[in-house]
Backbone as a ProteinNet text record, in pm:
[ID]
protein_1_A
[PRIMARY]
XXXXXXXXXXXXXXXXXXXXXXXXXXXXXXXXXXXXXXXXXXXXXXXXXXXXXXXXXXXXXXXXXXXXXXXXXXXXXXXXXXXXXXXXXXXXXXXXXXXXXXXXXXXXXXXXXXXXXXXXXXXXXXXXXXXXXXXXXXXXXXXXXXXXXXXXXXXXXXXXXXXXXXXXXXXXX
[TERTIARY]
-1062.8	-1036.2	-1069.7	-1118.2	-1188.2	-1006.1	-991.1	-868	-883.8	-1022.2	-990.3	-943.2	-966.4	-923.9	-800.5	-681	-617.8	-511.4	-442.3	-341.3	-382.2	-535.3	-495.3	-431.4	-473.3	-472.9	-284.2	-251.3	-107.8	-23.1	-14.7	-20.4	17.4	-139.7	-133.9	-60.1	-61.7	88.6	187.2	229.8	357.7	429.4	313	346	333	260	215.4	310.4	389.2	485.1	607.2	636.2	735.5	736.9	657.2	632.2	713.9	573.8	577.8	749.8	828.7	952.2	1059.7	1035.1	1090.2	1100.9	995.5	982.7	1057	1086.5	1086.5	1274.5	1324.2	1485.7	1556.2	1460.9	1544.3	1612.9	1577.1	1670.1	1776.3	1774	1830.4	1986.9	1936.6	2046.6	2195.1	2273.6	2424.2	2357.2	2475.6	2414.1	2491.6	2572.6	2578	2534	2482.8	2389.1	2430.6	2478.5	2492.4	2423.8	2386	2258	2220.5	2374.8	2410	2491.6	2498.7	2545.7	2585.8	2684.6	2762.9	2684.8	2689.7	2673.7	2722.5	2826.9	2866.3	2797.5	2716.9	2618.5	2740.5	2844.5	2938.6	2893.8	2867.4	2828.5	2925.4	2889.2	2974.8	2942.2	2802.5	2792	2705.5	2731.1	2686.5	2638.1	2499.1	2434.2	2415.2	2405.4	2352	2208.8	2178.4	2071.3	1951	1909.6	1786.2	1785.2	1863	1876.1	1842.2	1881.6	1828.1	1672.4	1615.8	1522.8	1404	1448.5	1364.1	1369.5	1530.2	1463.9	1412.5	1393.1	1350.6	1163	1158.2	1047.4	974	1083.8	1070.5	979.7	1071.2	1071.7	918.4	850	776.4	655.8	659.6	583.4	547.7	665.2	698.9	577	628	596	429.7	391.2	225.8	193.4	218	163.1	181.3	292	312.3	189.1	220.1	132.7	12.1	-89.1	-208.1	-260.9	-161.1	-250.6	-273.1	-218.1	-232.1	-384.1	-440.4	-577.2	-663	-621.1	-748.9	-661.2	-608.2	-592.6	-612.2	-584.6	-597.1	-709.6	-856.4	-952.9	-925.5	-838.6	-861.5	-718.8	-658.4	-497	-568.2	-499.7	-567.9	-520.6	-601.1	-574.7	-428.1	-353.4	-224.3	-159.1	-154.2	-68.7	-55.9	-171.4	-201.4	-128.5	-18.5	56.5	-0.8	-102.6	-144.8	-183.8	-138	-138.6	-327.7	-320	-444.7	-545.2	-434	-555	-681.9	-669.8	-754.8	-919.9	-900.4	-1000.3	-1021.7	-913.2	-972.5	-980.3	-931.9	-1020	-1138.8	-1174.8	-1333.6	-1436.1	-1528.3	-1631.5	-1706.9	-1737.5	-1797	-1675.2	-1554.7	-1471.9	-1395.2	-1369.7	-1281.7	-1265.4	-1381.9	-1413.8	-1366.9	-1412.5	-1309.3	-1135.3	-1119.6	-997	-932	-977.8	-884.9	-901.7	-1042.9	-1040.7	-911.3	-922.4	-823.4	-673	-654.4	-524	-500.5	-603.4	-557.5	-555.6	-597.7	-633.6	-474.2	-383.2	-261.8	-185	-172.5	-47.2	-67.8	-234.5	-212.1	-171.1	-188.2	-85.8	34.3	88.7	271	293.5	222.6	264	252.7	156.9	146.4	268.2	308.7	422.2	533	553.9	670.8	692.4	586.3	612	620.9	602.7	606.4	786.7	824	934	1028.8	987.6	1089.8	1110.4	970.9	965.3	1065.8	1033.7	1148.9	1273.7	1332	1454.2	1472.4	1422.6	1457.8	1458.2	1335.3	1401	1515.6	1572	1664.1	1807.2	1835.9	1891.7	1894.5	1826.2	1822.4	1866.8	1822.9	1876.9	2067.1	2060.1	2202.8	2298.7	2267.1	2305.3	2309.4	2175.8	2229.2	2249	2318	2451.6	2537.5	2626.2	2789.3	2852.7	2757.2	2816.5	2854.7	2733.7	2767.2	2769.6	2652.7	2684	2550.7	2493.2	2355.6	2319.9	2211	2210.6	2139.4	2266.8	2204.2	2107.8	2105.2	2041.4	1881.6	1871.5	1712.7	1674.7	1761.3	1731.9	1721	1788.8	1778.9	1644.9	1585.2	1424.5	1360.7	1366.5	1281.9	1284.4	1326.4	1375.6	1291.4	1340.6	1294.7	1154.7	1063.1	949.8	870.9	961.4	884.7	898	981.1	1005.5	865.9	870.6	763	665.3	633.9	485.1	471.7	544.1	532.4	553.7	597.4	584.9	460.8	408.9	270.1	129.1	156.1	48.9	64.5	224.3	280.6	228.6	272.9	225	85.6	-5.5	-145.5	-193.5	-140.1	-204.6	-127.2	-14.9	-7.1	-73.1	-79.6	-163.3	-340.6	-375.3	-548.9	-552.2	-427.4	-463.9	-402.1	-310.7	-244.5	-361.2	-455.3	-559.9	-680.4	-755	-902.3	-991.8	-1084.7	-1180.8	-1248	-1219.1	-1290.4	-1492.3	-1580.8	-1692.7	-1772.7	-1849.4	-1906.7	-2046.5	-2000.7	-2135.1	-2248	-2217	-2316.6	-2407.3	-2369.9	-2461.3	-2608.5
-288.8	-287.3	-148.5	-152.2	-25.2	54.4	175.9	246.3	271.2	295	353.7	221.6	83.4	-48.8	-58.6	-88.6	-118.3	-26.6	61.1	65.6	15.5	-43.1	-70.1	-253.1	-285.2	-437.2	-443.3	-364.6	-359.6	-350.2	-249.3	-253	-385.8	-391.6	-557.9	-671.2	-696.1	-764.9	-742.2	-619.5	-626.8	-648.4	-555.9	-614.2	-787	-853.3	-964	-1082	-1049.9	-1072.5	-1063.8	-957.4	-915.9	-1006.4	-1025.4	-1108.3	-1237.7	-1285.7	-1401.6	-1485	-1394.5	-1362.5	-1407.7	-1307.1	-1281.6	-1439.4	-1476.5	-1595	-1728	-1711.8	-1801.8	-1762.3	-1612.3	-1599.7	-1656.3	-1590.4	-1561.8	-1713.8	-1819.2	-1971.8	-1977.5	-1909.8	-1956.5	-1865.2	-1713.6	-1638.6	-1636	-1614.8	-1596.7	-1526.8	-1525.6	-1471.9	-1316.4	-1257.7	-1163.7	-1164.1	-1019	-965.9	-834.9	-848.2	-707.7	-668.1	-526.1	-464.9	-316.1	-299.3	-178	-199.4	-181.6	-223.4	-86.9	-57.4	-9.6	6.4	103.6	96.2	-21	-110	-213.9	-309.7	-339.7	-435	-466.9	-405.8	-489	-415.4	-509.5	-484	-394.8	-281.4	-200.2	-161.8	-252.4	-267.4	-350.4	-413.6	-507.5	-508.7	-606.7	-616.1	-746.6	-761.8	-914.7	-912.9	-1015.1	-1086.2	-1052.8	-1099.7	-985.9	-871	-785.9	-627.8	-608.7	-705.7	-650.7	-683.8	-773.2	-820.4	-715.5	-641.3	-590.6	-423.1	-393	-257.7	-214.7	-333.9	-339.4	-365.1	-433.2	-432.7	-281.2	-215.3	-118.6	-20.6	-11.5	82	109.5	-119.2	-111.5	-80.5	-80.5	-41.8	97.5	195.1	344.9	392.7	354.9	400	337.3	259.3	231.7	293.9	356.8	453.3	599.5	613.6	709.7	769.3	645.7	685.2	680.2	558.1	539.8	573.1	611.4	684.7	829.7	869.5	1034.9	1039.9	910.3	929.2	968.5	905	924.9	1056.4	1135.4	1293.8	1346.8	1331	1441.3	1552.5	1499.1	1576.4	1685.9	1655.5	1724.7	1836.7	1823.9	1931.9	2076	2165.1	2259.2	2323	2390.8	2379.8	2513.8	2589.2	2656	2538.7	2436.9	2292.1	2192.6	2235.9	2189.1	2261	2211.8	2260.9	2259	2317.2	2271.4	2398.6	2368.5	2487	2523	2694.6	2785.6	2666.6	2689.1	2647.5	2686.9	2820.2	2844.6	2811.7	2755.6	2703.6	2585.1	2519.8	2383	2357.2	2418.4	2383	2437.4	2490.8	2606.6	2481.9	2555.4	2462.2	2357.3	2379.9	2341.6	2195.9	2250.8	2125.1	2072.3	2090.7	2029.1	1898.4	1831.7	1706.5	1607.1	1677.3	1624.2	1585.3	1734.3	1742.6	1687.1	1682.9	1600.8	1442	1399.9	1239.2	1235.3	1333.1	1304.3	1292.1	1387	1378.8	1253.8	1218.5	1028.7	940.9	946.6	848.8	874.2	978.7	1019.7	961	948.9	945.6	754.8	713.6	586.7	517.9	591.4	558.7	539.5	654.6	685.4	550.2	525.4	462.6	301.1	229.8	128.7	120	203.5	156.6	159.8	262.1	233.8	145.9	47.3	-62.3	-164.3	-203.9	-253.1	-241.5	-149.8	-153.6	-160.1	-171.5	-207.4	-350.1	-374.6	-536.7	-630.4	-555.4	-653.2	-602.2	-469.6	-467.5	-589.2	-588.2	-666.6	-823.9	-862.8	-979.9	-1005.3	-914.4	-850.3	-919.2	-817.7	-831.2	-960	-1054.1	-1159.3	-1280	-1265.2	-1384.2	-1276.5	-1192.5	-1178	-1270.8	-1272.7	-1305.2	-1438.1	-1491.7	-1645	-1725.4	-1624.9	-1679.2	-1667	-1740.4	-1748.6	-1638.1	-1575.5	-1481.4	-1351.1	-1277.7	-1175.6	-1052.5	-1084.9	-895.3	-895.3	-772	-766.6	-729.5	-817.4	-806.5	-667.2	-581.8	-411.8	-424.2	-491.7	-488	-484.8	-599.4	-634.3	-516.2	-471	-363.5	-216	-210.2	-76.1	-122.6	-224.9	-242.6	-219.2	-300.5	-250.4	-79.3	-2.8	97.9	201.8	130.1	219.2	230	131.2	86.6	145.4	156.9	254.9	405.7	445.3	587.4	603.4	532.6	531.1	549	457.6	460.9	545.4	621.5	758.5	900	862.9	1008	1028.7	978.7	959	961.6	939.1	1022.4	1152.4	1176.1	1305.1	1433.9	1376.7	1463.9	1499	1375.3	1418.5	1499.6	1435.3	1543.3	1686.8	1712	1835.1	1921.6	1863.1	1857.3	1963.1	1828.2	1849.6	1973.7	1981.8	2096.8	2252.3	2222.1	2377.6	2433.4	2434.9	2484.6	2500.1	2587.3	2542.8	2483	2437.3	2348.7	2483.2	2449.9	2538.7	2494.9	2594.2	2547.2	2472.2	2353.5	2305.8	2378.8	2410.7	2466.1	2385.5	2269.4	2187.7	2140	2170.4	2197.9	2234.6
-1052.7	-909.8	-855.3	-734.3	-677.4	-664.2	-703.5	-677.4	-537.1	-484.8	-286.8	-207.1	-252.6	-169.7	-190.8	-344.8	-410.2	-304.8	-246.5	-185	-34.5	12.7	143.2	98	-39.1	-49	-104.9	-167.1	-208.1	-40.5	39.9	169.2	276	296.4	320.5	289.2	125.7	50.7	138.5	115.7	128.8	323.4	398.2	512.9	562.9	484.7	564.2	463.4	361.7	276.1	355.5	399.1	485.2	569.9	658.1	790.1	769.1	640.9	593.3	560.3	492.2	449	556.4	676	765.9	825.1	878.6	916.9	841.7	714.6	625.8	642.7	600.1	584	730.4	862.2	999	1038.8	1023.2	1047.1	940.1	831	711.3	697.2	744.3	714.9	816.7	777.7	877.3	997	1111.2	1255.3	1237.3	1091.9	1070.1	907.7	895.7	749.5	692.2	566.2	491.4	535.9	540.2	557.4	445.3	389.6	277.8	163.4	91.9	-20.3	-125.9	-141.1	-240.6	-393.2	-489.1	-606.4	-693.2	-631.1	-717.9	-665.5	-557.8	-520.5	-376.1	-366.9	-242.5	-140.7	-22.4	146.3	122.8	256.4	300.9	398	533.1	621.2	699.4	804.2	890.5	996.7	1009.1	1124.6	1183.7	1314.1	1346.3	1226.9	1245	1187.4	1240	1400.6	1464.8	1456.6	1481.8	1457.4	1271.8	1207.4	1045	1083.7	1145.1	1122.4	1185	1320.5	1398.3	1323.5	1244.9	1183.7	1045.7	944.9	862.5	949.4	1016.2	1055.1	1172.5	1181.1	1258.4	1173.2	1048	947.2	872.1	855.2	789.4	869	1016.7	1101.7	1111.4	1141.6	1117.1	985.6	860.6	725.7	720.9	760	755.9	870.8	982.1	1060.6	1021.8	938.1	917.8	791	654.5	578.5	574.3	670.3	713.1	827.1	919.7	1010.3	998.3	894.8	849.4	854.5	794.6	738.8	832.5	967.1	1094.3	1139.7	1112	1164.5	1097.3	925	840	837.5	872.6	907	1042	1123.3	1232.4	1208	1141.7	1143.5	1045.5	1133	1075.8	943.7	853.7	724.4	730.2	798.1	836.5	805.2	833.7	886.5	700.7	624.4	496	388.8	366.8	216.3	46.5	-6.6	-145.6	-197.2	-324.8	-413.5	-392.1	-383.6	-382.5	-289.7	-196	-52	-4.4	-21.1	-4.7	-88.4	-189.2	-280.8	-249.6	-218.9	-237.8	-138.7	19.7	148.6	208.1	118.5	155.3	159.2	261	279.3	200.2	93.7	6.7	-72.1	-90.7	-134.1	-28.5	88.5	180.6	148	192.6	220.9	85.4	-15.1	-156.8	-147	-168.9	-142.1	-15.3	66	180	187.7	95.9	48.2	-87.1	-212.5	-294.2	-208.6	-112.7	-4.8	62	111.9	146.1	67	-57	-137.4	-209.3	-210.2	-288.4	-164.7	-6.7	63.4	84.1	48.1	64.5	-45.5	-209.7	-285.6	-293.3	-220.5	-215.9	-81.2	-16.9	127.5	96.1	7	-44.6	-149.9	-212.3	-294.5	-253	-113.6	-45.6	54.8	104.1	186	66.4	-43.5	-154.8	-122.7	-190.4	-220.1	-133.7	18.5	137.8	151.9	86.9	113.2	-12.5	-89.8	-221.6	-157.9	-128.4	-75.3	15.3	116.7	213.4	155.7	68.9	2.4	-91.4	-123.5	-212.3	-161.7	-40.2	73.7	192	181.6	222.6	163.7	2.6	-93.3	-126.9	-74.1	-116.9	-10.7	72.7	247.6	263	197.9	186.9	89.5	-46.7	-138	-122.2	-188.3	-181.9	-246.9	-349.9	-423.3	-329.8	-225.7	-169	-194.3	-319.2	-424.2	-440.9	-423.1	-437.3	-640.8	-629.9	-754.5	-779.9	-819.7	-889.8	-967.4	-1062.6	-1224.3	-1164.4	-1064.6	-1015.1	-923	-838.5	-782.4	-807.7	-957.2	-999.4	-1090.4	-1153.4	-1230.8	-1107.8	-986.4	-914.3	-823.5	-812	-814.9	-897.5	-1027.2	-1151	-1146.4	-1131.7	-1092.7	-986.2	-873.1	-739.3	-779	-840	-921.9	-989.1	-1094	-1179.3	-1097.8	-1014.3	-952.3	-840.7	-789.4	-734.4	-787.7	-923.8	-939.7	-1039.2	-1103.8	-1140.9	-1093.9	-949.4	-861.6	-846.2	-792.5	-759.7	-881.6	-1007.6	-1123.7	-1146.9	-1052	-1100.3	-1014.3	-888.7	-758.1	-801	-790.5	-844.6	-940.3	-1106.5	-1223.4	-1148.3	-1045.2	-1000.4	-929.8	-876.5	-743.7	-788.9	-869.6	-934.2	-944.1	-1017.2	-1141.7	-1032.3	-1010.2	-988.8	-1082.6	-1050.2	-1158.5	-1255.9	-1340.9	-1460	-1416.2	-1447.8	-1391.1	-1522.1	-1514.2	-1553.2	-1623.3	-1775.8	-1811.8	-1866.4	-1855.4	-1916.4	-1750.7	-1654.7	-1573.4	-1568.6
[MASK]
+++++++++++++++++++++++++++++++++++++++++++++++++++++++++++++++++++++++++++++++++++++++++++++++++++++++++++++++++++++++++++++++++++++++++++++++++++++++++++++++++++++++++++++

């Protein structure tokens, strides 16, 4: 799978999942909804049902503008505004254009796995709402959890890893 498509297609999933979801829980659930849940999986706070619906959807709106529209400014913010180790190397003329593609290609990683993981919450949180039981199941939410951990800090380590160091030069050039 092309890695530059693969977080707009994970992305996509998960918003149009969401939607999909949404449409499918909003007749089904109480006209009030946990919306927080305690370390023991017990609510410990409540929303109508539209209000869960419009800020989970607020959120997933927020976080794909936030993490994908970086992409159509990132070229234009000036490199003062750019936090990365020995900036000055890796925004010089000659590598900018690299480095500020490896920079979107890392926030649409982190941004695809975090609408990912808003979206199982919220299904999470929906099948809790319309059981009898009323306890969110921890066990599934701390694997999935464990899982969005995993898959953000593994970019995090590489982009860091790439950018500490300048490139040693290629002598087989």
């Amino acid at each position: 799978m092309n890695f530059r498509i693969s977080p707009y297609l994970i992305a996509g999933i998960a918003v149009v999942g969401f939607i999909i979801r949404a449409m499918y829980w909003y007749p089904i659930l109480p006209d009030t909804v946990a919306i927080h849940f305690g370390f023991d999986g017990i609510a410990n706070n409540w929303s109508n049902k539209l209000d869960f619906m419009f800020i989970i959807g607020g959120v997933m709106l927020f976080l794909t503008l936030v993490f994908f529209g970086l992409i159509l400014l990132i070229r234009k913010i000036p490199d003062s505004m750019i936090n990365l180790p020995n900036k000055e190397y890796w925004l010089s003329p000659e590598r900018r254009n690299s480095t500020l593609d490896a920079m979107v290609l890392f926030l649409n990683e982190i941004g695809s796995r975090t609408l990912l993981l808003l979206a199982v919450v919220f299904e999470l949180t929906c099948r809790t709402n319309a059981s009898s039981i009323q306890q969110l199941d921890s066990q599934t939410f701390l694997i999935v959890l464990g899982m969005y951990l995993f898959g953000v800090v593994v970019p995090i380590v590489y982009f860091v890893k790439k950018f500490t160091k300048p490139e040693a030069p290629n002598l087989n050039a």
